[in-house]
Each structure stands twice: as C-alpha cells, then as structure tokens.
Backbone as JSON Lines, residues from 0, in Angstrom:
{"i":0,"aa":"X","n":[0.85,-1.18,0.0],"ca":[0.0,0.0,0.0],"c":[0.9,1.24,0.0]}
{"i":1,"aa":"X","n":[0.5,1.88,-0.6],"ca":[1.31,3.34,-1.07],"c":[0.57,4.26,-0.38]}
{"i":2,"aa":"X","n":[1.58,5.39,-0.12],"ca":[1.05,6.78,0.71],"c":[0.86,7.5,-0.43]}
{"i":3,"aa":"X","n":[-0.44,8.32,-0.45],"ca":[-0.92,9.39,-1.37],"c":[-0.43,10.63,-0.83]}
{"i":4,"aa":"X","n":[-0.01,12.39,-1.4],"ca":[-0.47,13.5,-0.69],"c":[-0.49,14.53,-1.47]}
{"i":5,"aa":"X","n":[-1.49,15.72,-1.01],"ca":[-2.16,16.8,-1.87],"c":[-0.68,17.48,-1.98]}
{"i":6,"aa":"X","n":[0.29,17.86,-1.37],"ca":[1.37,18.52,-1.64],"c":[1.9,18.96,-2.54]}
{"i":7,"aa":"X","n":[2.04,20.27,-2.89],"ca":[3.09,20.31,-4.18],"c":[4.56,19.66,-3.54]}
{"i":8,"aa":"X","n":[5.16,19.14,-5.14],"ca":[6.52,19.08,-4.33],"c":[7.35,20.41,-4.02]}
{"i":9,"aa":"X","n":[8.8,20.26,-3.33],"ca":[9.37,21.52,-2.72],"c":[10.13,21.91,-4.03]}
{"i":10,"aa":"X","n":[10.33,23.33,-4.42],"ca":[11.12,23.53,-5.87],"c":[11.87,24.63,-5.2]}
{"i":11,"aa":"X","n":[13.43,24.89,-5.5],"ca":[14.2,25.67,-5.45],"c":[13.55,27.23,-6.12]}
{"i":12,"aa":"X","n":[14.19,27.95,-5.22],"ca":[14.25,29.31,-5.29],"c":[15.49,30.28,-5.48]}
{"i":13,"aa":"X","n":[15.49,30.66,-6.77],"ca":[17.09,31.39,-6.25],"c":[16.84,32.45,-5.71]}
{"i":14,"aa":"X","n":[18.13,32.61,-4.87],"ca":[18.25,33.72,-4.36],"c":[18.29,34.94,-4.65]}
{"i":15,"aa":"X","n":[17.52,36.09,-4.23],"ca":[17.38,37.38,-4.93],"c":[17.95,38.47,-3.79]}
{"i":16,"aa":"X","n":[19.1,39.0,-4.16],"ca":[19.73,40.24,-3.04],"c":[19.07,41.68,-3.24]}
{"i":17,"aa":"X","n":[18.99,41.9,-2.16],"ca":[18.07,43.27,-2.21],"c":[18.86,44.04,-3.19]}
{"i":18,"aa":"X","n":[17.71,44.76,-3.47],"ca":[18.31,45.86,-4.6],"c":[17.59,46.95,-4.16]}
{"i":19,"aa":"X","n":[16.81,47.64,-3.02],"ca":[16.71,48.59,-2.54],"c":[17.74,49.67,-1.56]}
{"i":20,"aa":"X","n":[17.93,50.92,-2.24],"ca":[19.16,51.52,-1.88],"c":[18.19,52.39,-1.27]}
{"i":21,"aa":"X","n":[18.98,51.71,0.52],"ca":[18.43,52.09,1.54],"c":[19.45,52.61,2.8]}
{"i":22,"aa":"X","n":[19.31,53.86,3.49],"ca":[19.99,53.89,4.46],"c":[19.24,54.37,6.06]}
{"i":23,"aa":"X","n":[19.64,53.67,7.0],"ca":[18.53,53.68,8.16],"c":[19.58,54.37,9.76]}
{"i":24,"aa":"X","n":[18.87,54.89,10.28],"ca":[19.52,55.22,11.25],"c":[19.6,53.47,12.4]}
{"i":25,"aa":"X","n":[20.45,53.97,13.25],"ca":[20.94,52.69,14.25],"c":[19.93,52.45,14.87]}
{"i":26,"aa":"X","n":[19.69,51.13,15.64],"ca":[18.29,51.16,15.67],"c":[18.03,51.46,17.36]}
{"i":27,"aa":"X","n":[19.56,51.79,18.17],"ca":[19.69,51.82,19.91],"c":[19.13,53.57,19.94]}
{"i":28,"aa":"X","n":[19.23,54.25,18.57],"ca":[18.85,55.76,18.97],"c":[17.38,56.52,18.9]}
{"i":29,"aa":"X","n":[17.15,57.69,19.49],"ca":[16.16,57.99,18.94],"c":[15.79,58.59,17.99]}
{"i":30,"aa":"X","n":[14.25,58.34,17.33],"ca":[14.12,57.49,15.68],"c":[13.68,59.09,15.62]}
{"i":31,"aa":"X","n":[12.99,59.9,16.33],"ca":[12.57,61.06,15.1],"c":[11.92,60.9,14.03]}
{"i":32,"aa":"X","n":[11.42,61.89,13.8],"ca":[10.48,62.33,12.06],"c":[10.7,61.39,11.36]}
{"i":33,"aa":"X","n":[11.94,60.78,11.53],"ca":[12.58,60.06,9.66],"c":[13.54,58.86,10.71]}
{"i":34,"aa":"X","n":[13.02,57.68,9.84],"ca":[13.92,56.53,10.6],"c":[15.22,56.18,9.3]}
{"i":35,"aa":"X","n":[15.38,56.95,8.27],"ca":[16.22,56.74,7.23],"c":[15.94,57.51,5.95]}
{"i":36,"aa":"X","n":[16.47,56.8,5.06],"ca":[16.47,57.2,3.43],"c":[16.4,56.07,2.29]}
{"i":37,"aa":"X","n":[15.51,56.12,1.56],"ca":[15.28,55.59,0.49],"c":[15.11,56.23,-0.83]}
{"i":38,"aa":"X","n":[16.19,55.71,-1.54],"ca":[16.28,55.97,-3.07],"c":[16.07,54.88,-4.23]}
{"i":39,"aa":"X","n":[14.81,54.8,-4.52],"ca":[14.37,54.23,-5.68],"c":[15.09,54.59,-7.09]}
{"i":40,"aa":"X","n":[14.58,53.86,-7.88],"ca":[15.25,53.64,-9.18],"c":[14.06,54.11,-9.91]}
{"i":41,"aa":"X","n":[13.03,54.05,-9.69],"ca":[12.09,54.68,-11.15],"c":[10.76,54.96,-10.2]}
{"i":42,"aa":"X","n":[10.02,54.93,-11.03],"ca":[8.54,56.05,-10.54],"c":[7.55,54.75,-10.54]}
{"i":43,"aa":"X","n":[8.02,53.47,-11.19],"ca":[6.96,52.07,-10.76],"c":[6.64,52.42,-9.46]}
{"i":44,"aa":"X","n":[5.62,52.21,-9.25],"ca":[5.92,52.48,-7.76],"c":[5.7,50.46,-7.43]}
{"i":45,"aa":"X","n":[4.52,49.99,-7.91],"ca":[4.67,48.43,-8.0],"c":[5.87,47.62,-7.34]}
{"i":46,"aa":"X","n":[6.93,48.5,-8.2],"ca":[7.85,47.41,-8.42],"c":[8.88,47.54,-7.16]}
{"i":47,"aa":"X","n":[9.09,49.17,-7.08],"ca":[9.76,49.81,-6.05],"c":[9.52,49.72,-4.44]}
{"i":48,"aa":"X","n":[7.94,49.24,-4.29],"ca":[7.64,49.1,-2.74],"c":[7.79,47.82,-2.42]}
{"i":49,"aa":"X","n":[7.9,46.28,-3.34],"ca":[8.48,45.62,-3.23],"c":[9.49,45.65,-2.73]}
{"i":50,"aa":"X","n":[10.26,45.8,-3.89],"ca":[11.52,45.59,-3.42],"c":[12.28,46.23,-1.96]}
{"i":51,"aa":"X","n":[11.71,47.58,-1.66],"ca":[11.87,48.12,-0.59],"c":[11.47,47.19,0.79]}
{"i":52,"aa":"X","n":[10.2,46.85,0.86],"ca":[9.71,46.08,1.69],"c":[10.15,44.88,1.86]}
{"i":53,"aa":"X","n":[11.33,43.73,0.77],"ca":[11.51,42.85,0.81],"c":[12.5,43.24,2.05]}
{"i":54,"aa":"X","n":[13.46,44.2,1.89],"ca":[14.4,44.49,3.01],"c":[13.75,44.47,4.43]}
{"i":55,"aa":"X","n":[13.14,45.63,4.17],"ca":[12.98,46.17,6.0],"c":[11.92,44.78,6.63]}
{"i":56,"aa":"X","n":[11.44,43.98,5.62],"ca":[10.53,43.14,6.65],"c":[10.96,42.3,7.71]}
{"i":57,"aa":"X","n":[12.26,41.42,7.06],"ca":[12.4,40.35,7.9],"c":[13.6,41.58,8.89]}
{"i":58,"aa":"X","n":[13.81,42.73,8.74],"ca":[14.41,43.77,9.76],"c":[13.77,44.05,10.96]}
{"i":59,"aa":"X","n":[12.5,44.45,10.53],"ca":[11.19,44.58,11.52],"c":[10.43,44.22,11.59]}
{"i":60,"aa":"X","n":[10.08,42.9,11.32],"ca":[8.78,41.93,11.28],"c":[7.82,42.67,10.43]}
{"i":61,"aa":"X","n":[6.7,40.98,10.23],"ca":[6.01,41.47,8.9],"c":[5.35,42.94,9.07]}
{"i":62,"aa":"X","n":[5.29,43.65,7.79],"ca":[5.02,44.45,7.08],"c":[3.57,44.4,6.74]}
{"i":63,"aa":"X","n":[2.61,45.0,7.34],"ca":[1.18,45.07,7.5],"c":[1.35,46.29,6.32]}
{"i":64,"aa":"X","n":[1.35,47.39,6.41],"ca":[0.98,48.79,5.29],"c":[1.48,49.39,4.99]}
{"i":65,"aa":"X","n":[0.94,50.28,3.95],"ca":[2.28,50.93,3.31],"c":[1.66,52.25,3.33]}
{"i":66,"aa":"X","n":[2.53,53.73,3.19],"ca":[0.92,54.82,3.14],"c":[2.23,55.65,2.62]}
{"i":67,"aa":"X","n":[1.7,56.55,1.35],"ca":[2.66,57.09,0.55],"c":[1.64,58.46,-0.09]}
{"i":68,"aa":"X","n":[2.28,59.58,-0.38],"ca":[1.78,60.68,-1.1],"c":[2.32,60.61,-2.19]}
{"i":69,"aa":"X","n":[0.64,60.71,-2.83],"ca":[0.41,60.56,-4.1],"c":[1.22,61.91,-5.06]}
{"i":70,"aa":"X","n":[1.73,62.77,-4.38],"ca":[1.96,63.9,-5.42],"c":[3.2,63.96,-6.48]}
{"i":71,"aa":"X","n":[4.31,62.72,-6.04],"ca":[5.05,62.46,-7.12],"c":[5.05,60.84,-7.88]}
{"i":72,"aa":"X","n":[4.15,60.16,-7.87],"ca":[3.94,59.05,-8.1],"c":[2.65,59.11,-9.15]}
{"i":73,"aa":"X","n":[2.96,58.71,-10.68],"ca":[2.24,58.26,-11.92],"c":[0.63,57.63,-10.94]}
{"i":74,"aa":"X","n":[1.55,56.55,-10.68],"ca":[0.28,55.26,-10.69],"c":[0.61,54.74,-9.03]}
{"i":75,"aa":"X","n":[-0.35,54.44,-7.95],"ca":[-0.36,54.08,-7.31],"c":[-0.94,52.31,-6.99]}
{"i":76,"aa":"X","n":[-0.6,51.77,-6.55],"ca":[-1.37,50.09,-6.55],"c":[-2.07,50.16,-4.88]}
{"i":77,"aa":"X","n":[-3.06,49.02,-4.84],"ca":[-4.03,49.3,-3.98],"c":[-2.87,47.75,-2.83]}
{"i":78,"aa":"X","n":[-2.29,47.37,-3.47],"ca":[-1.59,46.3,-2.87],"c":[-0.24,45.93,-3.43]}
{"i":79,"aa":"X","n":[0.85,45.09,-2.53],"ca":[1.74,44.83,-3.37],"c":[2.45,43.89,-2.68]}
{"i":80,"aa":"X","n":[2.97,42.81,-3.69],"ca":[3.39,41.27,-3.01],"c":[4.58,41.79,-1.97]}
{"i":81,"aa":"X","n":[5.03,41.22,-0.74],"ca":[5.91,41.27,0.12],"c":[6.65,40.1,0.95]}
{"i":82,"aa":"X","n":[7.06,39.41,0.5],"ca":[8.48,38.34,0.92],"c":[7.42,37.21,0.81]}
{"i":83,"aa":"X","n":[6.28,36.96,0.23],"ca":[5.12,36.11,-0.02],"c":[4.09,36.29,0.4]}
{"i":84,"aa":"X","n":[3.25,37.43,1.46],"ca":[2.39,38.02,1.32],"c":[1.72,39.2,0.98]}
{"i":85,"aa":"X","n":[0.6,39.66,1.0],"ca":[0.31,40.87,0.21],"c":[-0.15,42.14,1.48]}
{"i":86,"aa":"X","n":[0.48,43.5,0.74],"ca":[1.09,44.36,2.0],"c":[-0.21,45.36,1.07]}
{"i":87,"aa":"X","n":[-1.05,46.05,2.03],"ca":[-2.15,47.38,1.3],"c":[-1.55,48.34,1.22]}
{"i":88,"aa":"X","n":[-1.91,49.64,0.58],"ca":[-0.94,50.41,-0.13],"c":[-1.89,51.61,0.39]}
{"i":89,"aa":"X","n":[-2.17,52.36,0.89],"ca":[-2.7,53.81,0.71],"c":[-2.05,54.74,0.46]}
{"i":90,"aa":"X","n":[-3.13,55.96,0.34],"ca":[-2.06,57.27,-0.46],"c":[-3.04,58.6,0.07]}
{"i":91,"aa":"X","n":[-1.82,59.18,0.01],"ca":[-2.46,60.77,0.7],"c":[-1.99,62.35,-0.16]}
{"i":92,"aa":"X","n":[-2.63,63.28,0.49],"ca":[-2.43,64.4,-0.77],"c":[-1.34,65.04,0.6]}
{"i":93,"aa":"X","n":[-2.03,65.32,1.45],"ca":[-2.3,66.49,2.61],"c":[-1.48,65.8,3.64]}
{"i":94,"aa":"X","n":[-1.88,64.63,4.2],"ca":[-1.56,64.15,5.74],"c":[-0.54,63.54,5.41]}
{"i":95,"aa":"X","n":[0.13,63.5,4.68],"ca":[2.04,62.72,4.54],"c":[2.72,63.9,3.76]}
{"i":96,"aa":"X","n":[4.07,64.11,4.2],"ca":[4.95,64.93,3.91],"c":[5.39,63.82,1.99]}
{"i":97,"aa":"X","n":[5.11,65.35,1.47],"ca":[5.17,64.2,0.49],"c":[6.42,64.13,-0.41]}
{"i":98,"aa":"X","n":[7.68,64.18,0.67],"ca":[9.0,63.47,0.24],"c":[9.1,62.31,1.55]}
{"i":99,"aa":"X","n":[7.61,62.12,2.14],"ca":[8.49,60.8,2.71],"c":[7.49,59.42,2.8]}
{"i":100,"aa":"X","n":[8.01,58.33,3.19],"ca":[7.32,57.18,3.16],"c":[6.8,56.39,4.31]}
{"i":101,"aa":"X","n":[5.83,55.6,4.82],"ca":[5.76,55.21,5.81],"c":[5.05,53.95,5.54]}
{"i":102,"aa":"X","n":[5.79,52.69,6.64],"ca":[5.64,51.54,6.58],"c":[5.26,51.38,7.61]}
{"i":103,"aa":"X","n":[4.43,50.25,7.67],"ca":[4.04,50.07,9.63],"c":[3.94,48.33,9.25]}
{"i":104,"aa":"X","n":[4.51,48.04,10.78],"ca":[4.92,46.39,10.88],"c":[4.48,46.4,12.27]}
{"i":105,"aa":"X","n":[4.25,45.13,12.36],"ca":[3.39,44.94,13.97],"c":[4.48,45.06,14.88]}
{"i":106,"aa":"X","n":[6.58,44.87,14.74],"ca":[7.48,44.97,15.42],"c":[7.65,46.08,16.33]}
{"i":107,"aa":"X","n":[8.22,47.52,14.94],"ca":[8.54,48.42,14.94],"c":[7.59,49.1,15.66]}
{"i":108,"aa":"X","n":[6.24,49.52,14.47],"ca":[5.56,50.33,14.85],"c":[5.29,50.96,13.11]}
{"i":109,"aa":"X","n":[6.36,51.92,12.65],"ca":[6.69,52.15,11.54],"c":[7.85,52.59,11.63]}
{"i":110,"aa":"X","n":[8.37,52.52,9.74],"ca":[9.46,53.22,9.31],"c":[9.06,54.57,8.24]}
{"i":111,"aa":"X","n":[9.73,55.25,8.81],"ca":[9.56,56.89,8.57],"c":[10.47,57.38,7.64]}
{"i":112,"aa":"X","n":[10.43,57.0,6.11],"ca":[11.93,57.21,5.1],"c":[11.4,58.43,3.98]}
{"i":113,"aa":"X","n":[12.59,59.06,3.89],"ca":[12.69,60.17,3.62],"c":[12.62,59.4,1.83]}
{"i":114,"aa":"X","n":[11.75,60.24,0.87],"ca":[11.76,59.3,-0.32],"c":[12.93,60.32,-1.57]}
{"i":115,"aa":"X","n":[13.63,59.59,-1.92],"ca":[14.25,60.79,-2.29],"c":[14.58,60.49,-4.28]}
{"i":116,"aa":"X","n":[14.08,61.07,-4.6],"ca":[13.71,61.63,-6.48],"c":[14.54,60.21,-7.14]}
{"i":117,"aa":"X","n":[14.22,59.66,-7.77],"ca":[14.7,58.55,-9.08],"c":[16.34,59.12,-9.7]}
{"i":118,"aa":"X","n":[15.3,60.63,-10.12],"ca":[15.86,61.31,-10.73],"c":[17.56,62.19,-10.09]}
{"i":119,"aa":"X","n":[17.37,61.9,-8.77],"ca":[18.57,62.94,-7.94],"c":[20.1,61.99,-8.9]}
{"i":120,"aa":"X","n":[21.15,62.57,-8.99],"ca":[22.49,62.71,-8.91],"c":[22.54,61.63,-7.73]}
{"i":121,"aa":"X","n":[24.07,60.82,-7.96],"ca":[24.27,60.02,-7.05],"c":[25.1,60.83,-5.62]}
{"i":122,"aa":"X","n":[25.98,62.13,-6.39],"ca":[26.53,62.74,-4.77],"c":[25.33,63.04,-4.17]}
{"i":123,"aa":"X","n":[23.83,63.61,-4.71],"ca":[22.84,64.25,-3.58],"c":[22.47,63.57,-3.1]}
{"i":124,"aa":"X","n":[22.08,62.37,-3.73],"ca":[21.04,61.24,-2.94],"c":[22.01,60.71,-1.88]}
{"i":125,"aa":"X","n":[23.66,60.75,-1.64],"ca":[24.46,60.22,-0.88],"c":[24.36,61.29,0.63]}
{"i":126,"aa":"X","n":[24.31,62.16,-0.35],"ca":[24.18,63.29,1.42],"c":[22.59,63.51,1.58]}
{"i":127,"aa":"X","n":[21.75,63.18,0.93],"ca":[20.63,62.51,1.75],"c":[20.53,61.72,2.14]}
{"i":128,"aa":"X","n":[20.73,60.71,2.18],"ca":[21.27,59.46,2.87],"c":[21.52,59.81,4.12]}
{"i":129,"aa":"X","n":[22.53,59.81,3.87],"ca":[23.42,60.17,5.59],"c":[22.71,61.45,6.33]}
{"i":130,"aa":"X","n":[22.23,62.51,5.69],"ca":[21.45,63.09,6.88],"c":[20.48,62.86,7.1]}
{"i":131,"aa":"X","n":[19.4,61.89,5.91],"ca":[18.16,61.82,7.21],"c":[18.45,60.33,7.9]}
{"i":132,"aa":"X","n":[19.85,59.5,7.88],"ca":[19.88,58.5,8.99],"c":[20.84,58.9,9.82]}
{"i":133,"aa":"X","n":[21.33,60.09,10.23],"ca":[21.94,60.67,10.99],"c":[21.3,60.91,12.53]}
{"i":134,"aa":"X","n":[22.0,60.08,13.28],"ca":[21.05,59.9,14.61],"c":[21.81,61.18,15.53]}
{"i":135,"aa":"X","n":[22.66,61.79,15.25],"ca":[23.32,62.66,16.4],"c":[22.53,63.98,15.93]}
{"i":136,"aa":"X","n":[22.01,64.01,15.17],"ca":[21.56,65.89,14.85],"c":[19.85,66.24,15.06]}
{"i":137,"aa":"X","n":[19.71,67.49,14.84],"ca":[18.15,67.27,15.29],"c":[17.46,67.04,14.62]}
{"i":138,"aa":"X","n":[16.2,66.92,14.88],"ca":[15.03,66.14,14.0],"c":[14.9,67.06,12.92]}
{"i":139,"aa":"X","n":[14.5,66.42,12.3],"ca":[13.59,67.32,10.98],"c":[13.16,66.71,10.06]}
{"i":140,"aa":"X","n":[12.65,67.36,8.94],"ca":[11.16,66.56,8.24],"c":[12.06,66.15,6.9]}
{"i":141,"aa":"X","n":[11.12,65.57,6.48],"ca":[11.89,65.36,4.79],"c":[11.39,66.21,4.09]}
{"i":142,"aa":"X","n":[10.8,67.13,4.06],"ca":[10.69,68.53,2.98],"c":[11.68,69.45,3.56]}
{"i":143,"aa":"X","n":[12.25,69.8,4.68],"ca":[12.97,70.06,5.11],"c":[14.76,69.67,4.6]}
{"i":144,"aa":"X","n":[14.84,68.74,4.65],"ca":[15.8,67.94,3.87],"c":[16.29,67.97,2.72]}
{"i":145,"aa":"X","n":[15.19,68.05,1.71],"ca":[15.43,68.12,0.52],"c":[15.51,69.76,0.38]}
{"i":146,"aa":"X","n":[14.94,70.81,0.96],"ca":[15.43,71.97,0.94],"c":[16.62,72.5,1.2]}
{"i":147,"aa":"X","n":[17.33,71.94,2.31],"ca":[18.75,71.85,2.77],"c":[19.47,71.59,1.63]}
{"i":148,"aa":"X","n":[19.22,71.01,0.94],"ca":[19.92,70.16,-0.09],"c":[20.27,71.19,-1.49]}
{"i":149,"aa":"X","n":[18.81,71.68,-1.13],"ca":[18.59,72.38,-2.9],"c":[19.47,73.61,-2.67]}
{"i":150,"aa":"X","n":[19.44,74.26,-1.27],"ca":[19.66,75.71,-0.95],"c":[21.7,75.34,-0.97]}
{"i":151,"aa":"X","n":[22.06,74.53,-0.39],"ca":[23.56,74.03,-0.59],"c":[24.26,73.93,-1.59]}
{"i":152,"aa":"X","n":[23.23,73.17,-2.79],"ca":[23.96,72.73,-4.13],"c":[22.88,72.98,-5.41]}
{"i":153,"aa":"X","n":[22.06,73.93,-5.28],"ca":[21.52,74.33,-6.04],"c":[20.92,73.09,-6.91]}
{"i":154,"aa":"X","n":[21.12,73.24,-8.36],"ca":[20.27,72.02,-9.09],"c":[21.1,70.6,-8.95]}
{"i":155,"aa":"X","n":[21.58,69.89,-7.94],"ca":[21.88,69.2,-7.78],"c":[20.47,68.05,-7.76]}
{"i":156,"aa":"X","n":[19.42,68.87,-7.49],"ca":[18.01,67.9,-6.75],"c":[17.06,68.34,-8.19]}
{"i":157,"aa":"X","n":[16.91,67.65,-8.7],"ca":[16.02,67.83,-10.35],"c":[14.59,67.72,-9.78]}
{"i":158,"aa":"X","n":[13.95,67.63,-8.59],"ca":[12.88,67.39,-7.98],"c":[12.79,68.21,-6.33]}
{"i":159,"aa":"X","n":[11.99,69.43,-6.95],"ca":[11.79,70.11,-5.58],"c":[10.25,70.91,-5.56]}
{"i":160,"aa":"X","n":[9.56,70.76,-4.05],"ca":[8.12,71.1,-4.37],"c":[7.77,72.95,-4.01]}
{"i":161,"aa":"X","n":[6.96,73.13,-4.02],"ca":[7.08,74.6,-3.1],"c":[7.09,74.51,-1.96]}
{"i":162,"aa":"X","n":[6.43,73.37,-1.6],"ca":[5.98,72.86,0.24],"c":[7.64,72.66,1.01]}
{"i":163,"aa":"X","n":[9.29,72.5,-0.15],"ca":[10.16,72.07,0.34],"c":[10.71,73.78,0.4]}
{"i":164,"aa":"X","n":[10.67,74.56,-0.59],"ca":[11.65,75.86,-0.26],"c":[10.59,76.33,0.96]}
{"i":165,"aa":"X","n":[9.43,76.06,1.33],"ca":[8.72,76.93,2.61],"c":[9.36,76.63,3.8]}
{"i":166,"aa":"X","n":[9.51,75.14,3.98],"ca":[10.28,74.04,4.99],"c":[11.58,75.13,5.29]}
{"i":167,"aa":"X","n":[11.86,75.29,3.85],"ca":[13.69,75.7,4.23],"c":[13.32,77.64,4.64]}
{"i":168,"aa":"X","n":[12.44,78.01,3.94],"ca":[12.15,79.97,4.47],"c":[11.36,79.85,5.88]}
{"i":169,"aa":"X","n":[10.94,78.66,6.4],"ca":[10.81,78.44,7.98],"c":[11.58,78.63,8.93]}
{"i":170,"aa":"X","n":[12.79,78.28,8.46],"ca":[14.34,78.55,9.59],"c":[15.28,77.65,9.78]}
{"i":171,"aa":"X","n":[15.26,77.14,9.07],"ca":[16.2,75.5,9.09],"c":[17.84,75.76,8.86]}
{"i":172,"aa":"X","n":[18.14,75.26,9.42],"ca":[19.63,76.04,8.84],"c":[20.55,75.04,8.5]}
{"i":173,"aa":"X","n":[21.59,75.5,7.68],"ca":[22.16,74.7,6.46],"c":[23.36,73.69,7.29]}
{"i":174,"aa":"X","n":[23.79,74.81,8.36],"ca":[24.93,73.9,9.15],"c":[24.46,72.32,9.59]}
{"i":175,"aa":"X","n":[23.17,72.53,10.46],"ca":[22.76,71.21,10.79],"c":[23.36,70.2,9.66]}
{"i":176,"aa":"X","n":[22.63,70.74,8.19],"ca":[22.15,69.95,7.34],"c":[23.83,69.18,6.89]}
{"i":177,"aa":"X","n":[24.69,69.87,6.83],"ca":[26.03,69.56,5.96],"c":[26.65,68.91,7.37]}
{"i":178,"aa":"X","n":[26.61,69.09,8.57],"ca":[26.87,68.62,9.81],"c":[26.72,67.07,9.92]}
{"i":179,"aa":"X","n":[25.37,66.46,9.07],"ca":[24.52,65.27,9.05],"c":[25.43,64.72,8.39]}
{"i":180,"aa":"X","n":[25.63,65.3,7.09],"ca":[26.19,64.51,5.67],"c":[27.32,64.27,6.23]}
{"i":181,"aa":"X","n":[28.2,64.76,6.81],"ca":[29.62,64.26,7.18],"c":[29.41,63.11,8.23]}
{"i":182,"aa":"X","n":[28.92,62.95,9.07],"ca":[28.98,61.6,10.07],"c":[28.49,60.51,9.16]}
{"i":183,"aa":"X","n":[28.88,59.47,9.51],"ca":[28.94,58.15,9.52],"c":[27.44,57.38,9.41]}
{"i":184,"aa":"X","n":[26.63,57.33,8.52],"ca":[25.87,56.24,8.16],"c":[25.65,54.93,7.99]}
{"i":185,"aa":"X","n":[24.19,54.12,8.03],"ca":[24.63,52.49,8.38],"c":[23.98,52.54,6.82]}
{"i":186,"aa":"X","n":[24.37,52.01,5.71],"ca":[23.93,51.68,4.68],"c":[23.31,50.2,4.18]}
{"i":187,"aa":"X","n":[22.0,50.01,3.59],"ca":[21.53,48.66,3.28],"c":[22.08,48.09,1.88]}
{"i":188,"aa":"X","n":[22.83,47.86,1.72],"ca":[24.01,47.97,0.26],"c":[22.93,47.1,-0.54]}
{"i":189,"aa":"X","n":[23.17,46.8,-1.71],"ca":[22.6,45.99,-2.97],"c":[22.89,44.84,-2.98]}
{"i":190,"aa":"X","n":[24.4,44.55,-2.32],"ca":[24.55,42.84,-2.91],"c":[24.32,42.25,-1.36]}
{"i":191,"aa":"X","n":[24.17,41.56,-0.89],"ca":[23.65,40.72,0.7],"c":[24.92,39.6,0.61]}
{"i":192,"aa":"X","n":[25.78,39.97,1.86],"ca":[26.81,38.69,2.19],"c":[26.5,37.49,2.23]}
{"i":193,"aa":"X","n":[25.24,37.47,2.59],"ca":[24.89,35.85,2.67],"c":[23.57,35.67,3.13]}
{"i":194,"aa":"X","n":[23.04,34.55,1.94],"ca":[21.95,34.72,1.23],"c":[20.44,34.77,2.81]}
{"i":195,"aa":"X","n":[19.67,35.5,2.62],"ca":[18.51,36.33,2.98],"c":[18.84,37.09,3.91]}
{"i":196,"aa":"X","n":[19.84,37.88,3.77],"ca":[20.14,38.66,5.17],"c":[20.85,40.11,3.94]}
{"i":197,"aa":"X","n":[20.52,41.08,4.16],"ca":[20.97,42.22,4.05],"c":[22.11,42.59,4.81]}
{"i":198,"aa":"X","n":[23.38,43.15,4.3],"ca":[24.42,43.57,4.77],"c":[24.3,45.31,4.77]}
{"i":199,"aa":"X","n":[24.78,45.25,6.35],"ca":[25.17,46.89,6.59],"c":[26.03,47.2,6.56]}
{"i":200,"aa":"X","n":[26.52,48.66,6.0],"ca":[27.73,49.19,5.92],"c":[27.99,50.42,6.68]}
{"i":201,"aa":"X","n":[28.64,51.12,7.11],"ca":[29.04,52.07,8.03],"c":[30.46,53.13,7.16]}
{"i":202,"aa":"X","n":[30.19,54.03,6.7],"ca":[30.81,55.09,5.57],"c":[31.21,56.04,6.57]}
C-alpha cells in the first residue's frame, strides 16, 4: 500500500539580493520624524515598494501597510506582493509629507523614510542618505531635507516642491544639514553577504 499527498513538491528558489538603496539610522537611537532614506530607481511604484519592503521586513517583522503621497507618483497600486504576502498600499495628498514614506509592521511600529527623487544625482542622494539616517543631529522633516539640499547645491536635486523651499524659508539652517552629511551612516548595500540577510555598511 502506497502513501498518497495533496502537496506540491518543494522547488528551489534562487536567491534574490536586495536591490533597494536604503539607508537607516541605528536602531539603539532615537528614531525622530525620519527613521532613514530611500532611493528608488524609477517612478513604478509596484515594483519599487516591493523591493523596498523585501528588506525592512524580515528587519522589523512582517510588514502590514504601506501609506505614501500621491503627489510624485504616476500610478499608485491598492496592494503589493511582500516576501510572499500581500502588504495594502494607501495614499495621501495632505496628511504625509510628500517626500516621505511610511511603513508600519506589527514589530517596529513604523518606518519613517525620507523618499528621495529617481531622478537625484548620485553625490545628492548620498548626502541625503546620511542626513536623514543621521542619529546625532536634530530632528527634521523630509521637505525640510530636501530643501537643505537644494539651498547648498543648487540644481543638484532635479525634484523640488514649493511645500520644500517653505520648509527651508521656515528657519532651518544649512549647518545642521552639511553637519549630518559628514557623520557616519549604516547603509543597506545591494549585494547581501549571505543569502537572505541584508548587509550593513558604516561610511
């Protein structure tokens, strides 16, 4: 007599290394406005919250939602696959700063990432990086940020709103901002040392 079973059989998976270029503040400090920086590769947004989310999940346990402003994003999706389940997607005009992103996981709580243009230069998007995961300086917003940025290096940032030069004619001042970029960041690099684990780097 033979054993029957409904099972698929088990089939290999290759391995896929993050490809979200991500940088996060340490996780012993306090998190503030912005828990990091994320720089996407194109305006999918589909394809981009994936891949983003494949990282930070198994970082901070699963990944329940996603909530993003709609004001630089084509096409928004109402859902989107995440390390094998499906993560809801909302979108806002008004109630999200709309250079930044927010994820919420039942761990954390959420992650608070500064979203920063497809389109930026690789030196700007690098000193965004490092200042909004800059845990020694003071808080501040991500329209804020990207104003710092624009007012420093002029068209370095091919993407700036009016809501970001108001941030910066509020009072923000530039020292903070170039203060950030010089310390030491933890970076979520592209290629992963070993396979499902994301490697950090420290610049």
């Amino acid at each position: 007599m033979s054993a029957t079973t409904d099972r698929p059989p088990l089939r290999i998976v290759p391995f896929r290394a993050p490809t979200a270029r991500l940088a996060l503040k340490t996780v012993s400090t306090f998190r503030g406005p912005l828990d990091g920086a994320w720089w996407p590769r194109s305006r999918d947004l589909t394809h981009e919250l994936s891949a983003l989310a494949d990282v930070l999940d198994p970082l901070s346990g699963r990944i329940t939602r996603i909530a993003v402003n709609a004001t630089y994003w084509p096409a928004i999706p109402s859902r989107v696959p995440v390390n094998g389940h499906v993560v809801k997607v909302g979108w806002f005009t008004t109630e999200l700063d709309p250079h930044k992103i927010m994820l919420l996981s039942h761990t954390t709580g959420s992650w608070n990432l500064l979203v920063i243009p497809p389109e930026t230069n690789a030196p700007a998007a690098a000193r965004l990086m490092a200042a909004a995961s800059d845990s020694a300086g003071p808080p501040t917003t991500a329209s804020a940020l990207m104003a710092a940025e624009h007012a420093l290096h002029g068209n370095s940032m091919t993407v700036l709103d009016q809501d970001s030069e108001e941030a910066w004619e509020d009072g923000d001042d530039t020292s903070s901002y170039q203060a950030a970029v010089n310390r030491p960041c933890r970076l979520i690099t592209e290629n992963a040392g070993s396979p499902g684990k994301a490697r950090s780097r420290v610049r």
